[in-house]
PDB file of N, CA, C and O in Angstrom:
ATOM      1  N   UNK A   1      20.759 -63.989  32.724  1.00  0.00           N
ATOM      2  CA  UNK A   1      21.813 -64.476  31.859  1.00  0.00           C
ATOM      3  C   UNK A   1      23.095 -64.681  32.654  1.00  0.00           C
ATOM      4  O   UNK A   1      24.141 -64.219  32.199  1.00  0.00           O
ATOM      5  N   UNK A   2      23.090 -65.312  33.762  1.00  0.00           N
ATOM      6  CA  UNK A   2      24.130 -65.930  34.596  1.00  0.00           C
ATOM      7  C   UNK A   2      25.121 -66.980  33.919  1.00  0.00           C
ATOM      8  O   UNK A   2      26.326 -66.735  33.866  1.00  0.00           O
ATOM      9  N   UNK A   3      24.612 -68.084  33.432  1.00  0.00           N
ATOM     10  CA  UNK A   3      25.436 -68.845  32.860  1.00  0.00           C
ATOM     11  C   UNK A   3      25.427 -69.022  31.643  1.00  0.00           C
ATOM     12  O   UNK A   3      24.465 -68.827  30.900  1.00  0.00           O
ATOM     13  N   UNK A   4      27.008 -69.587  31.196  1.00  0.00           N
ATOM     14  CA  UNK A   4      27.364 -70.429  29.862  1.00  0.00           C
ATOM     15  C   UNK A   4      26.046 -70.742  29.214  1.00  0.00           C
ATOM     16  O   UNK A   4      25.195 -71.274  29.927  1.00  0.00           O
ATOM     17  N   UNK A   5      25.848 -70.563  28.343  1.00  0.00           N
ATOM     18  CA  UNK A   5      24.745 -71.972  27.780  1.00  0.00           C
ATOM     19  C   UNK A   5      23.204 -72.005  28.167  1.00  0.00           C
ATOM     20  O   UNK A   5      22.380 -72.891  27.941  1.00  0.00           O
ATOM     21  N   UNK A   6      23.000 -70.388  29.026  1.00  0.00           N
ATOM     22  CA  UNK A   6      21.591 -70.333  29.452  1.00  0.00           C
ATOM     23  C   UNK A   6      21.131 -69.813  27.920  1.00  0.00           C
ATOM     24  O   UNK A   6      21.781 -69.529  26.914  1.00  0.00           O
ATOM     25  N   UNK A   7      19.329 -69.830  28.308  1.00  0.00           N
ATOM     26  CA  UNK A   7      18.593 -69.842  27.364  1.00  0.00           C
ATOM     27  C   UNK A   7      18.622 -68.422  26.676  1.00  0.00           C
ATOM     28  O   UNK A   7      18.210 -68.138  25.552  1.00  0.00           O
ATOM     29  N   UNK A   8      19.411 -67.306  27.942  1.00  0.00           N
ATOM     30  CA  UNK A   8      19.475 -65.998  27.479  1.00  0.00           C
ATOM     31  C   UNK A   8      20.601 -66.052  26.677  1.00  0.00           C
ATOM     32  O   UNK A   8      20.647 -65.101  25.897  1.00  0.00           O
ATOM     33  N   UNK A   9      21.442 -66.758  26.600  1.00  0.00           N
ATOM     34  CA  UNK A   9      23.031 -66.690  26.017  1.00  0.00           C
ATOM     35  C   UNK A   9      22.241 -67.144  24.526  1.00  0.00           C
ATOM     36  O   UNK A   9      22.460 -66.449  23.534  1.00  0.00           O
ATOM     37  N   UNK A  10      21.294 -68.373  24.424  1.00  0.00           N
ATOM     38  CA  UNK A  10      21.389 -68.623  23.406  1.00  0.00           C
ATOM     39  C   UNK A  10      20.293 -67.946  22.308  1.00  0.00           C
ATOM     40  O   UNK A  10      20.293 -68.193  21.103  1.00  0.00           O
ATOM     41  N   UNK A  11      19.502 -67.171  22.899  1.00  0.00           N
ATOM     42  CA  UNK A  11      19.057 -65.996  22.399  1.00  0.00           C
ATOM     43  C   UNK A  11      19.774 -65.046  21.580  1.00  0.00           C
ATOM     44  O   UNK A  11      19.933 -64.870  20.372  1.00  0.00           O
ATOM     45  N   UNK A  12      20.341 -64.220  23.180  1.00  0.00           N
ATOM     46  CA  UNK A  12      21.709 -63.474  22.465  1.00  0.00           C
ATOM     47  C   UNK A  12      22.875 -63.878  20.865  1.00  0.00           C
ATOM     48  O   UNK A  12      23.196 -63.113  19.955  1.00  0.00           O
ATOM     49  N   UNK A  13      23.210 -65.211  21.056  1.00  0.00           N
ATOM     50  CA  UNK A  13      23.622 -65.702  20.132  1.00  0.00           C
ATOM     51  C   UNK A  13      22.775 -65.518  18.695  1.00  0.00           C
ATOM     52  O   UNK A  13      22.975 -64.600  17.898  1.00  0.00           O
ATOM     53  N   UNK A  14      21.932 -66.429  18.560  1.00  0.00           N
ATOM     54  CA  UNK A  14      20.804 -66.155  17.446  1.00  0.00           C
ATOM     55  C   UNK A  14      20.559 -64.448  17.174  1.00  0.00           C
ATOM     56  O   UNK A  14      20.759 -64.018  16.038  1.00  0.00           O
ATOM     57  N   UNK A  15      20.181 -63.645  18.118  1.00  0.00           N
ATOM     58  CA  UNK A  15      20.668 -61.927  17.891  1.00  0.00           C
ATOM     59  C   UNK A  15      21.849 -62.025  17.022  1.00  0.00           C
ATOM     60  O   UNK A  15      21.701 -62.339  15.841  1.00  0.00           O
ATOM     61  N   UNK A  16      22.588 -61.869  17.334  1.00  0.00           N
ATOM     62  CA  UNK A  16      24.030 -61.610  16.903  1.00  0.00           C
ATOM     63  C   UNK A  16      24.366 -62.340  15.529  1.00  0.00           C
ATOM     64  O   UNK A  16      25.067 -61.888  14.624  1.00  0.00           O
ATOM     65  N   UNK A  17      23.813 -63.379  15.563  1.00  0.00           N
ATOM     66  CA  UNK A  17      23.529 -64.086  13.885  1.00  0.00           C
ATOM     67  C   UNK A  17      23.070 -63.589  12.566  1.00  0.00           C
ATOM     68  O   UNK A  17      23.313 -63.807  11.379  1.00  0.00           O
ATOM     69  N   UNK A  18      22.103 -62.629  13.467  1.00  0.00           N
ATOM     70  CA  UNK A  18      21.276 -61.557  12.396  1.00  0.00           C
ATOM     71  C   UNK A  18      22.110 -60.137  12.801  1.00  0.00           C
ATOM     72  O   UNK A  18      21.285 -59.330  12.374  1.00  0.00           O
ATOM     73  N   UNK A  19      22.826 -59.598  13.157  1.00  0.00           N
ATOM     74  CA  UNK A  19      23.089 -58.392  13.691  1.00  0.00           C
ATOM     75  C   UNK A  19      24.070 -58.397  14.235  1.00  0.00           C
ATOM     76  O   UNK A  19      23.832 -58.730  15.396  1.00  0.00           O
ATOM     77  N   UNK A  20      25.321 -58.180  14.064  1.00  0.00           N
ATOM     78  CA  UNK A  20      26.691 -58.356  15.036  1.00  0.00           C
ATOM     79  C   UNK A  20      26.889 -57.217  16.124  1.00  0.00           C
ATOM     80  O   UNK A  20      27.185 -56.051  15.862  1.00  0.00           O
ATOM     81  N   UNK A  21      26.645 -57.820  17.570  1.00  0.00           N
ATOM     82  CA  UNK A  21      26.667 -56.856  18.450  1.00  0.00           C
ATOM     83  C   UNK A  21      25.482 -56.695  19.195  1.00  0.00           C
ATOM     84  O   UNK A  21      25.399 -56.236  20.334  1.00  0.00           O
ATOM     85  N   UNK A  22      24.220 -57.262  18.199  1.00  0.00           N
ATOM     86  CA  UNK A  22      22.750 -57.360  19.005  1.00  0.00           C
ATOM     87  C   UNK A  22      22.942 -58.177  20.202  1.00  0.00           C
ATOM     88  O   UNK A  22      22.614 -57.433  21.126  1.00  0.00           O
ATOM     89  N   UNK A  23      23.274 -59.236  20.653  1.00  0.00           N
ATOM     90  CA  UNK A  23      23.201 -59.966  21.516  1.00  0.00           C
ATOM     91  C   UNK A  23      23.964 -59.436  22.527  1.00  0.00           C
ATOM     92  O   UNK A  23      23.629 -59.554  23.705  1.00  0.00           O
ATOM     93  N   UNK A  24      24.938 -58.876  22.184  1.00  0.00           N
ATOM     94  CA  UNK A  24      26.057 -58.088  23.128  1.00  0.00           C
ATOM     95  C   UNK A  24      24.985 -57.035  23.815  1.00  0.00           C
ATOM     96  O   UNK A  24      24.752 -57.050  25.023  1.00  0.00           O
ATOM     97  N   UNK A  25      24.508 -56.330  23.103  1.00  0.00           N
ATOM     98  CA  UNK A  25      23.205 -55.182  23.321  1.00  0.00           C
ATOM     99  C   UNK A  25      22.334 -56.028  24.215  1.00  0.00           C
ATOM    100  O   UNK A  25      22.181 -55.621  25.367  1.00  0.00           O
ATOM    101  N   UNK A  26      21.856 -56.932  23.921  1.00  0.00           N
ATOM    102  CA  UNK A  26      20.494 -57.906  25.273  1.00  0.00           C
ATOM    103  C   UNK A  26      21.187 -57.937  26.168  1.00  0.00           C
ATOM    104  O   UNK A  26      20.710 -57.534  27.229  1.00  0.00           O
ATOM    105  N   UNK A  27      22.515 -58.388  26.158  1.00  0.00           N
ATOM    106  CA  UNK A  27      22.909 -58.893  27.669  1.00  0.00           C
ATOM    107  C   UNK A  27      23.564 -57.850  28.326  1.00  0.00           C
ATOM    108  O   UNK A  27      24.371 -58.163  29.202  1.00  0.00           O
ATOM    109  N   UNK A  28      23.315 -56.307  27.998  1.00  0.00           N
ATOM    110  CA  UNK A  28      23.850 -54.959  28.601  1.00  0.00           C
ATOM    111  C   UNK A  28      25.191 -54.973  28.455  1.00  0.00           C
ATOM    112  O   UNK A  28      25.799 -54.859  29.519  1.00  0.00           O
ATOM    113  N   UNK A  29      25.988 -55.099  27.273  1.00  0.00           N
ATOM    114  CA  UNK A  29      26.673 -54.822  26.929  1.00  0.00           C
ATOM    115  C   UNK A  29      27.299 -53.854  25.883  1.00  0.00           C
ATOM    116  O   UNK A  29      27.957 -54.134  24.881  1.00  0.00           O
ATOM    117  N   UNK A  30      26.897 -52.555  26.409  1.00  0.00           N
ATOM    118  CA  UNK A  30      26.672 -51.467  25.998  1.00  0.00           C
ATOM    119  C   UNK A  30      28.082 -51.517  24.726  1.00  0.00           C
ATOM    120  O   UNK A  30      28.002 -51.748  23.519  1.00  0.00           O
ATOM    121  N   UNK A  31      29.275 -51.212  25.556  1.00  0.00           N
ATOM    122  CA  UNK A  31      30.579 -50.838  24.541  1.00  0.00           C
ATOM    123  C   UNK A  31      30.875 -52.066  23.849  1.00  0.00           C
ATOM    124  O   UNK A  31      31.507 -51.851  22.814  1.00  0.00           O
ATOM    125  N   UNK A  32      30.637 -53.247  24.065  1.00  0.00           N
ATOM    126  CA  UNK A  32      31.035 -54.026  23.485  1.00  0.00           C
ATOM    127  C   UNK A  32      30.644 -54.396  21.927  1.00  0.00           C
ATOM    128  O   UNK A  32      31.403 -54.526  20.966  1.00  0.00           O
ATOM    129  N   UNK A  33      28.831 -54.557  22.008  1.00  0.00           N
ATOM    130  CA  UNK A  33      28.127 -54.334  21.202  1.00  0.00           C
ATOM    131  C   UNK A  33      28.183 -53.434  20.442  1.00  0.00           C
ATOM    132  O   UNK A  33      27.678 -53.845  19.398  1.00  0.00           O
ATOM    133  N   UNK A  34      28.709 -51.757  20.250  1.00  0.00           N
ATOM    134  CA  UNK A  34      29.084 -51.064  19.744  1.00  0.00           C
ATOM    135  C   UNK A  34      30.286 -51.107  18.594  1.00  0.00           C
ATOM    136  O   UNK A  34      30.436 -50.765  17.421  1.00  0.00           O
ATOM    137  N   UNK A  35      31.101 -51.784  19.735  1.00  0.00           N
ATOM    138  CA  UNK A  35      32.589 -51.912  18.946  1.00  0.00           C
ATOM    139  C   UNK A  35      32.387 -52.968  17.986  1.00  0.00           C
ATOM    140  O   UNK A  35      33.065 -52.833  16.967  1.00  0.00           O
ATOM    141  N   UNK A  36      31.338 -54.391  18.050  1.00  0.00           N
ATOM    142  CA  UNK A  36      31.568 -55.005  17.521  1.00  0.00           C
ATOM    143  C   UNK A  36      30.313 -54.776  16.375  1.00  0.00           C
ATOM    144  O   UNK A  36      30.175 -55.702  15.575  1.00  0.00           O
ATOM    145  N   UNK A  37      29.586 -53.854  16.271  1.00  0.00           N
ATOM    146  CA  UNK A  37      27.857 -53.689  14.988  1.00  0.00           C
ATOM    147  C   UNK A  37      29.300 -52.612  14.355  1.00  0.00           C
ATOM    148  O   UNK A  37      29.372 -52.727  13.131  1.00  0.00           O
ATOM    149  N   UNK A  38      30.529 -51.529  15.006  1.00  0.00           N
ATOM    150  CA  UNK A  38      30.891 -50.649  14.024  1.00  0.00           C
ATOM    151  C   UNK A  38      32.259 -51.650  13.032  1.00  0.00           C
ATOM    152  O   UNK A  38      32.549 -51.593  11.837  1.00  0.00           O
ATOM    153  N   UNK A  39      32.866 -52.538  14.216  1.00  0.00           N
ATOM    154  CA  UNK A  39      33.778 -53.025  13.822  1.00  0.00           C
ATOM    155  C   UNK A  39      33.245 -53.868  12.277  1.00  0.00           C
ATOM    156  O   UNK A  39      33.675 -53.667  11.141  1.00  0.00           O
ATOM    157  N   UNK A  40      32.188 -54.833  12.722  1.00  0.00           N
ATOM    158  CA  UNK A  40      31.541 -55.761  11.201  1.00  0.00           C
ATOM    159  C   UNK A  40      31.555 -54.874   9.986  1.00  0.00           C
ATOM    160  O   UNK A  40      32.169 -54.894   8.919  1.00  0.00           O
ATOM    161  N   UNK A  41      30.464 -53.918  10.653  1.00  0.00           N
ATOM    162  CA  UNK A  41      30.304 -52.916   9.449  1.00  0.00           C
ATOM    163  C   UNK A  41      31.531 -52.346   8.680  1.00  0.00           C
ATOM    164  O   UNK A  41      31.466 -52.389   7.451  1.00  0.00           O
ATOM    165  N   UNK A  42      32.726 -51.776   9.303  1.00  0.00           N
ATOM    166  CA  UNK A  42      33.524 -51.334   8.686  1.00  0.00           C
ATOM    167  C   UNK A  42      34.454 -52.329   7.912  1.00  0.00           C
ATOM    168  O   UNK A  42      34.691 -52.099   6.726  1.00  0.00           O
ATOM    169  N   UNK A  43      35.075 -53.600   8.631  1.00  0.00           N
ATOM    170  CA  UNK A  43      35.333 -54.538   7.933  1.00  0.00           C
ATOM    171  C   UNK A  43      34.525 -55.327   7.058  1.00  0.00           C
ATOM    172  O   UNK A  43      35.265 -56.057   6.398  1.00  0.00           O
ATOM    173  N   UNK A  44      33.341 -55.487   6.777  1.00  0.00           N
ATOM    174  CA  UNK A  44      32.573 -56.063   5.686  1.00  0.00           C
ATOM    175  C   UNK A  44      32.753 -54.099   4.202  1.00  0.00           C
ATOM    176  O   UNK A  44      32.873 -54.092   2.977  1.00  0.00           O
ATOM    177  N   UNK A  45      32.706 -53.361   4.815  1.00  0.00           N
ATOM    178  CA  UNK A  45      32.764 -52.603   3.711  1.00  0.00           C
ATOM    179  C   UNK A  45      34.444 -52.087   2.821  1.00  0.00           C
ATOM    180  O   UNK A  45      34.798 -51.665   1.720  1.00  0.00           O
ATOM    181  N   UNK A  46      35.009 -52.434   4.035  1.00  0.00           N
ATOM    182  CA  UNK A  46      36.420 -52.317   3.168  1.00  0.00           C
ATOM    183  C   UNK A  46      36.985 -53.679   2.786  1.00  0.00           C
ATOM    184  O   UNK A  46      38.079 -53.680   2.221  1.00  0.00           O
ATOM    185  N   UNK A  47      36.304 -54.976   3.053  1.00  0.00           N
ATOM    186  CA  UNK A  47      37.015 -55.997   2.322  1.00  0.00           C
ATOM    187  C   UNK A  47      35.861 -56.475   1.461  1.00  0.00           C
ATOM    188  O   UNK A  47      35.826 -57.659   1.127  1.00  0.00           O
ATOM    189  N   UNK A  48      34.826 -55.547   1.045  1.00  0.00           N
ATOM    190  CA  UNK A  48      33.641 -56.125   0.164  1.00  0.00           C
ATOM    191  C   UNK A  48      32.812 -57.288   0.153  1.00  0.00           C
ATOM    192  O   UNK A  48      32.238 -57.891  -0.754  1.00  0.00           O
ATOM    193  N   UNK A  49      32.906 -57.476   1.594  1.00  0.00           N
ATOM    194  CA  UNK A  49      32.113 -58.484   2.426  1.00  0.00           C
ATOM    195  C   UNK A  49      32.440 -59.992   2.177  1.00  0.00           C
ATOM    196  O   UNK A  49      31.737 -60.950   1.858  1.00  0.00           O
ATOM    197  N   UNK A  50      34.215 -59.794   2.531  1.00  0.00           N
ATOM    198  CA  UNK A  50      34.370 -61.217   2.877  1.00  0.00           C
ATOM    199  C   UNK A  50      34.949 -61.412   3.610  1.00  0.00           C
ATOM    200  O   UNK A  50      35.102 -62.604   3.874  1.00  0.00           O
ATOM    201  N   UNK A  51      35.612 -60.467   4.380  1.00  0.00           N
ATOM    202  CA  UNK A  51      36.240 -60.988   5.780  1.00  0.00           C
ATOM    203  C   UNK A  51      35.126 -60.194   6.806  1.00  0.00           C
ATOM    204  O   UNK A  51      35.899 -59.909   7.721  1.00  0.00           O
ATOM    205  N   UNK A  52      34.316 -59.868   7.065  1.00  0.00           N
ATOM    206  CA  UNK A  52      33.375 -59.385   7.838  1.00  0.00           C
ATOM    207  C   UNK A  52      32.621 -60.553   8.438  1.00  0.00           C
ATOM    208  O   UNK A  52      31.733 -60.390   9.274  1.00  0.00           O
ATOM    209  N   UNK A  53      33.024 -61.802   7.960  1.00  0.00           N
ATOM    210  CA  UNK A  53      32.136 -62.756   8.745  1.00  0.00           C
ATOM    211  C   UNK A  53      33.099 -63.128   9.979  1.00  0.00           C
ATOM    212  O   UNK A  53      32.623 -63.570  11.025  1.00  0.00           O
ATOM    213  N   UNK A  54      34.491 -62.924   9.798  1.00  0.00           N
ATOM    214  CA  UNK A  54      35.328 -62.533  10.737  1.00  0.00           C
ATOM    215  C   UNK A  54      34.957 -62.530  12.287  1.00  0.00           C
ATOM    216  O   UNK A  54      35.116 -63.378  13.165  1.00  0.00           O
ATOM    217  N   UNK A  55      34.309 -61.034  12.287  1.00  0.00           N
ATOM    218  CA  UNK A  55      33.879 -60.147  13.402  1.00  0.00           C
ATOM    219  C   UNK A  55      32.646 -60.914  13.607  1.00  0.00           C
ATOM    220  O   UNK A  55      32.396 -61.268  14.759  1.00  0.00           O
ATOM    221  N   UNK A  56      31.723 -61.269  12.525  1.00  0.00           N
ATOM    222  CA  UNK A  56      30.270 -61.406  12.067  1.00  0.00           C
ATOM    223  C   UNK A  56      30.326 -62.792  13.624  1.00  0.00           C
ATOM    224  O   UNK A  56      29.732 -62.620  14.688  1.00  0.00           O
ATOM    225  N   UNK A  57      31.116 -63.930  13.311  1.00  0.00           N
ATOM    226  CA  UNK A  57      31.473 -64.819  13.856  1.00  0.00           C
ATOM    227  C   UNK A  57      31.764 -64.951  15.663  1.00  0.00           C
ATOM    228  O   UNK A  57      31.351 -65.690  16.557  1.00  0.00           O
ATOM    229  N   UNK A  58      32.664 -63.840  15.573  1.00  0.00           N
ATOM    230  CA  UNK A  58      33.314 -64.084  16.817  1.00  0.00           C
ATOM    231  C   UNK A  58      31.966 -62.858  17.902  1.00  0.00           C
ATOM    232  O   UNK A  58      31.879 -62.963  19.125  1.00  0.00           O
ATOM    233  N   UNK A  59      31.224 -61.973  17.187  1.00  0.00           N
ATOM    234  CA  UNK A  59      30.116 -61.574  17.734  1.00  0.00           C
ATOM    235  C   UNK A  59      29.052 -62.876  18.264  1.00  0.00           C
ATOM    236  O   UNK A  59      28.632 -62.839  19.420  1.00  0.00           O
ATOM    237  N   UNK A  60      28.715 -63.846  17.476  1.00  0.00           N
ATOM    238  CA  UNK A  60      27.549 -64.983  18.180  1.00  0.00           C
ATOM    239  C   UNK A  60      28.495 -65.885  18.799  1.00  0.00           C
ATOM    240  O   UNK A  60      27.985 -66.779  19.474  1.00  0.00           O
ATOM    241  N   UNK A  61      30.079 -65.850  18.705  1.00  0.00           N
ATOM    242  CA  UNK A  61      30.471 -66.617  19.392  1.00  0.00           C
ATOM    243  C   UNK A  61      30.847 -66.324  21.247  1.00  0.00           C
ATOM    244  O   UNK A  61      30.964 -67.166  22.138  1.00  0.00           O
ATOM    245  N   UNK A  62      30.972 -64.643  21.329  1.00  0.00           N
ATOM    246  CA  UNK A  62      31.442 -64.209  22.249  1.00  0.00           C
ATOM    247  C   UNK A  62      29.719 -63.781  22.749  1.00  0.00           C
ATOM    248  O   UNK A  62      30.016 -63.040  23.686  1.00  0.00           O
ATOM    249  N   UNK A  63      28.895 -63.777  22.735  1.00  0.00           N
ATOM    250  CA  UNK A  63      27.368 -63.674  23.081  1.00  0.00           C
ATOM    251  C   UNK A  63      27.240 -64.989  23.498  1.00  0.00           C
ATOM    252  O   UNK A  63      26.723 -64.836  24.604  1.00  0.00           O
ATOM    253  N   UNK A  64      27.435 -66.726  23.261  1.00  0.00           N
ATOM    254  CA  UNK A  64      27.194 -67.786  23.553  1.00  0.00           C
ATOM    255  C   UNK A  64      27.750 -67.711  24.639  1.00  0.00           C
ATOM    256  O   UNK A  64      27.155 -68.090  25.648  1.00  0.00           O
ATOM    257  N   UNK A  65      29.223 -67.125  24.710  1.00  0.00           N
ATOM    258  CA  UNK A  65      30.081 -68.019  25.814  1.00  0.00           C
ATOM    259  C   UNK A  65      29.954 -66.943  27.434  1.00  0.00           C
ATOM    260  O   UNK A  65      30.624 -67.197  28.435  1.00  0.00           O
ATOM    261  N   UNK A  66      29.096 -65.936  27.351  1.00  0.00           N
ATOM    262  CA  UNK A  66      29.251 -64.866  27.991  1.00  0.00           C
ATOM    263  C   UNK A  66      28.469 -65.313  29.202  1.00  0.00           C
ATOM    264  O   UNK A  66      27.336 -65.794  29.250  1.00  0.00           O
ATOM    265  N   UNK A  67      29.608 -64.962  30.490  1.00  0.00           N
ATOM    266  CA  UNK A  67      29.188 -65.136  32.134  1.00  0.00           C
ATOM    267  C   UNK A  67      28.607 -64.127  32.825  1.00  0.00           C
ATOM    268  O   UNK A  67      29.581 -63.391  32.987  1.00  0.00           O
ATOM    269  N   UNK A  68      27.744 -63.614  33.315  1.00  0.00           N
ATOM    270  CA  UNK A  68      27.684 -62.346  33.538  1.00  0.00           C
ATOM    271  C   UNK A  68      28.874 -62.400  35.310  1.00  0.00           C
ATOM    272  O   UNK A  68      28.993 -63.438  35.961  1.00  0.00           O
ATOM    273  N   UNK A  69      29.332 -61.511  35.572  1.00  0.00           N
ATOM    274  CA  UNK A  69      30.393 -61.121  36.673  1.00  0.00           C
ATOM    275  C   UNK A  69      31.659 -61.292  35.959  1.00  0.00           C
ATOM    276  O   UNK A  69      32.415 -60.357  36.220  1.00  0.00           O
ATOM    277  N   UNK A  70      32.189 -62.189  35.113  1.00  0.00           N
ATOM    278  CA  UNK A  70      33.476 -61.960  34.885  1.00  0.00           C
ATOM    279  C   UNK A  70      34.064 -60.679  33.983  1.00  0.00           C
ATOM    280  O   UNK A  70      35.277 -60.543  33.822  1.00  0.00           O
TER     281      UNK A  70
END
């Protein structure tokens, strides 16, 4: 999972579609993935699941765009 737009990114992505933070999790992104499966969860339960797509979002979006080294 070296580049932008590889087939692992777009895996990861589709993860993270179903699961916020899964894709973060494939591509060994241990804390990130964490912060972002507790962050969804807690914001989908205190705004009664409508700003949770929020996080929900920027999880398959930040799994697509991910370089590994930077």
């Amino acid at each position: 999972m070296a580049e932008q737009g590889s087939t692992g990114n777009v895996i990861a992505a589709l993860a993270s579609f179903f699961i916020p933070g899964l894709g973060q999790l494939i591509q060994g992104r241990m804390i990130k993935a964490g912060i972002m499966f507790v962050l969804a969860g807690v914001i989908w339960f205190i705004s009664f699941g409508t700003m949770g797509w929020v996080i929900h979002l920027w999880s398959i979006i930040d799994a697509a765009r991910y370089r590994a080294g930077e």
